[in-house]
NUSE-935546 format. One record per residue (C-alpha): x, y, z; residue in three letters; residue number from 1. Coordinates in Angstrom, 2 decimals. Each point is the difference from the previous one (the first is absolute). Example, Ala and Ser with C-alpha at 12.3 -4.5 7.8 and 13.67 -1.06 7.14 Angstrom:
# NUSE-935546
+---------+---------+---------+------+-----+
!      xx !      yy !      zz ! rest !  nr !
+---------+---------+---------+------+-----+
!   12.30 !   -4.50 !    7.80 !  ala !   1 !
!    1.37 !    3.44 !   -0.66 !  ser !   2 !
+---------+---------+---------+------+-----+
# end
This chain:
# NUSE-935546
+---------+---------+---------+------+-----+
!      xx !      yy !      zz ! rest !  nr !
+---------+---------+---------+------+-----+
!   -3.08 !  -37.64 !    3.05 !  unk !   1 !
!   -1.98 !    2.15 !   -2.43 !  unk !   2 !
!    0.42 !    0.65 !   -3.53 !  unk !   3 !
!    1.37 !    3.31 !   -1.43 !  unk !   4 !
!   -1.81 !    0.87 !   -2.96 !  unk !   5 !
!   -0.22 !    3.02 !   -2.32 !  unk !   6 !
!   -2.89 !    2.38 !    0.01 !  unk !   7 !
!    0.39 !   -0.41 !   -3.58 !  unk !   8 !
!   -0.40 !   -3.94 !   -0.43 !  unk !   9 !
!   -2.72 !    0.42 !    2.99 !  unk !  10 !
!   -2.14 !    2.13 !   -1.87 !  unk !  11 !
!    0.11 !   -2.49 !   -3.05 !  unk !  12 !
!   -0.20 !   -3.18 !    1.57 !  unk !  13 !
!   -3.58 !    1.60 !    2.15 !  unk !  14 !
!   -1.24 !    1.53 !   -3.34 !  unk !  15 !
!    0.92 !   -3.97 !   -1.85 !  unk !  16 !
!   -1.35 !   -1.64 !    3.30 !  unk !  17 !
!   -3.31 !    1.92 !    0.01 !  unk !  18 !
!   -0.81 !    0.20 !   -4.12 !  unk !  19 !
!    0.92 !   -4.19 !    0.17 !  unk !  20 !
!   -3.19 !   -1.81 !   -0.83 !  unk !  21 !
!   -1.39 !   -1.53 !    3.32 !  unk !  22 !
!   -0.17 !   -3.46 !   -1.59 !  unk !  23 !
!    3.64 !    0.06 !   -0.50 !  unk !  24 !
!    0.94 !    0.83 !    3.39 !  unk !  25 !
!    2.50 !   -2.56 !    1.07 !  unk !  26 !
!    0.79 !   -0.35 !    4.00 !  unk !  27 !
!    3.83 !    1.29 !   -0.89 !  unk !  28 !
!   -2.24 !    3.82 !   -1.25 !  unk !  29 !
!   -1.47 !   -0.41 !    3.23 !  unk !  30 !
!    3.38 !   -0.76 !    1.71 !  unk !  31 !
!    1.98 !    2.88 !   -2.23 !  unk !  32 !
!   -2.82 !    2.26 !    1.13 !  unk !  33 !
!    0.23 !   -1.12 !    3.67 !  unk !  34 !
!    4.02 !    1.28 !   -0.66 !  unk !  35 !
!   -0.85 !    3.48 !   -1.26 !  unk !  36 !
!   -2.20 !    0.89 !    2.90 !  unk !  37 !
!    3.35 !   -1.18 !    2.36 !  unk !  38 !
!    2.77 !    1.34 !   -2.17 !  unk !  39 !
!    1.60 !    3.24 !    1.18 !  unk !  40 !
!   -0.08 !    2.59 !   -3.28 !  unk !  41 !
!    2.36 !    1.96 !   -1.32 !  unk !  42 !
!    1.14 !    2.14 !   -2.97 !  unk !  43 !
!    1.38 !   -1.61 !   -2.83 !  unk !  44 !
!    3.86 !    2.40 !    0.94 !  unk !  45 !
!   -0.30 !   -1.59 !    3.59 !  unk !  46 !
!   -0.22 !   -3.56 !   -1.20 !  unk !  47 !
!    3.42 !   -1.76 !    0.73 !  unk !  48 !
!    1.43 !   -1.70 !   -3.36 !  unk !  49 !
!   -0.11 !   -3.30 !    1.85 !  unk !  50 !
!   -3.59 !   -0.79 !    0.42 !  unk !  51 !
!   -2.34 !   -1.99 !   -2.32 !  unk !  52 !
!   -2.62 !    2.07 !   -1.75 !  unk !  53 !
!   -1.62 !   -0.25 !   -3.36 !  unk !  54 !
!    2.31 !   -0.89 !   -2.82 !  unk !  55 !
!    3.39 !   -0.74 !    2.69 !  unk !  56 !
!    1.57 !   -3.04 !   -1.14 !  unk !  57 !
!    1.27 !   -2.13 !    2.82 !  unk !  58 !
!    1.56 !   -3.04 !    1.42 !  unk !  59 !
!   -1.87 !   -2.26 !    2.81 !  unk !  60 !
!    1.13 !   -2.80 !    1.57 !  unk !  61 !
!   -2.33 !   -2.47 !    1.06 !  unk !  62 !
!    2.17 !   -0.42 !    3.65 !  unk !  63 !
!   -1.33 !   -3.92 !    0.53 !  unk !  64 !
!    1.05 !   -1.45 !   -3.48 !  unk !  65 !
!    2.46 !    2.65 !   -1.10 !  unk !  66 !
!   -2.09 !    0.65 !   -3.38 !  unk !  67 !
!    0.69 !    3.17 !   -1.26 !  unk !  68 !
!   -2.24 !    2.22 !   -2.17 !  unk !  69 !
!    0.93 !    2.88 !   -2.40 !  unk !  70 !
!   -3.15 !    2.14 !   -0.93 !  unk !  71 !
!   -1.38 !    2.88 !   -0.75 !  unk !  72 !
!   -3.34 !    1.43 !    1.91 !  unk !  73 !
!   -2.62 !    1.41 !   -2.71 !  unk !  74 !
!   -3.30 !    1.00 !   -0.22 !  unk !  75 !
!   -2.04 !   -3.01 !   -1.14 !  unk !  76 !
!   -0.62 !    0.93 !   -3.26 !  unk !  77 !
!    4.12 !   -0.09 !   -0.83 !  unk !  78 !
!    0.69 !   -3.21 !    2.02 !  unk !  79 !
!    1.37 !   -2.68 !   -2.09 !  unk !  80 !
!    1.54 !   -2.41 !    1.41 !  unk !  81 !
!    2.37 !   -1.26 !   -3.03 !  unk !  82 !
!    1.56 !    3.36 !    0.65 !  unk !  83 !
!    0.34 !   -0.78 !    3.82 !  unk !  84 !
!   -2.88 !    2.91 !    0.58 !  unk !  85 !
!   -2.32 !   -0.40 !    2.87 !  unk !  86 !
!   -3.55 !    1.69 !    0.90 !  unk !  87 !
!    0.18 !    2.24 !    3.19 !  unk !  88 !
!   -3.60 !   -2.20 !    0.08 !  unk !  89 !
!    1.97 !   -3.32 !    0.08 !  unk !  90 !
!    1.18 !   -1.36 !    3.70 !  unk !  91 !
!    2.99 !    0.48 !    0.01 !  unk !  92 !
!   -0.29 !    3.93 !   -2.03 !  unk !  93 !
!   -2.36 !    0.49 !    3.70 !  unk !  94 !
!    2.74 !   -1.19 !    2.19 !  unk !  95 !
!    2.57 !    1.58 !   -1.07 !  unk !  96 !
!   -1.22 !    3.47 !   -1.30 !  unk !  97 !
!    1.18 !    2.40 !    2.39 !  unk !  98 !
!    3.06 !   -1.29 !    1.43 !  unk !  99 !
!    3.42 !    0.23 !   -0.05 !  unk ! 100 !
!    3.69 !   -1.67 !   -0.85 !  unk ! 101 !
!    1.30 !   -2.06 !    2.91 !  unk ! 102 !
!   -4.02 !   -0.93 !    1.50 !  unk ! 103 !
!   -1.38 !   -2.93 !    0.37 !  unk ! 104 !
!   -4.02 !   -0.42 !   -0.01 !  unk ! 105 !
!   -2.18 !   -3.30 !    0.98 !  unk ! 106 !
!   -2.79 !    0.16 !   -2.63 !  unk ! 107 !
!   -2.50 !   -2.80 !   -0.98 !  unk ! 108 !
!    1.05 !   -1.22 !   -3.69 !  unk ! 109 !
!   -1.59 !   -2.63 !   -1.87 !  unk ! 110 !
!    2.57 !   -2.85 !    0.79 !  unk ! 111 !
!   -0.99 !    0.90 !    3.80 !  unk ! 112 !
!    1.75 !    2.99 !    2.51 !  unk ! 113 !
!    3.06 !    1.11 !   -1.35 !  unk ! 114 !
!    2.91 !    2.04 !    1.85 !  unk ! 115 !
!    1.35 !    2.23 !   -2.69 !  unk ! 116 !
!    3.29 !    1.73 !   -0.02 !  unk ! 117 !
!   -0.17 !    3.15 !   -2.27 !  unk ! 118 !
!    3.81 !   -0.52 !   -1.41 !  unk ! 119 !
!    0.38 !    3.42 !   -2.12 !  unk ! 120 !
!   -1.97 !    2.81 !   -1.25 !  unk ! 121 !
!    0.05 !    1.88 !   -3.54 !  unk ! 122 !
!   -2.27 !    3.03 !   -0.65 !  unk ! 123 !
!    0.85 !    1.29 !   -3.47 !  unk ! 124 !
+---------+---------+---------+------+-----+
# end
């Protein structure tokens, strides 16, 4: 299962990831990278409305504990989360970034692995 990702957030998450100061490298820009280089790329018209990209809001279900999350995925510099905004940096902006409505990804969170249902998709 790759992620689907725009050649438009592509080029801006590369030119973010490689002008990012070296000391503030976290592993999840190494792991968002790692998802670039995998993704399959295509135009922004090509992109199906249901697929997480930058600034999608979405619902994801945590499948073990039924928690569900409503959030928007940002660059860092707009996440806030009183406003339920997330960094694409942030673990769970890196799992999810990419895919689509109806999905479910395994991804390494910070309460341990997580299996993540991606519930719906908006892309204003």
């Amino acid at each position: 299962m790759k992620p689907i990702i725009s050649n438009k957030d592509y080029q801006a998450l590369k030119t973010l990831i490689t002008g990012y100061p070296d000391n503030l490298k976290s592993k999840e820009i190494g792991q968002l990278m790692e998802e670039l280089e995998r993704a399959d790329i295509v135009d922004e018209e090509a992109l199906d409305e249901d697929i997480i990209r930058l600034n999608s809001s979405f619902e994801a279900e945590d499948v073990a504990t039924k928690k569900i999350w409503k959030l928007t995925l940002t660059l860092p510099q707009q996440a806030n989360v009183k406003e339920q905004k997330i960094s694409v940096f942030s673990p769970l902006g890196v799992a999810l970034i990419g895919f689509r409505k109806g999905m479910t990804v395994k991804w390494a969170l910070p309460g341990g692995m997580k299996t993540l249902k991606i519930l719906n998709v908006i892309n204003n």
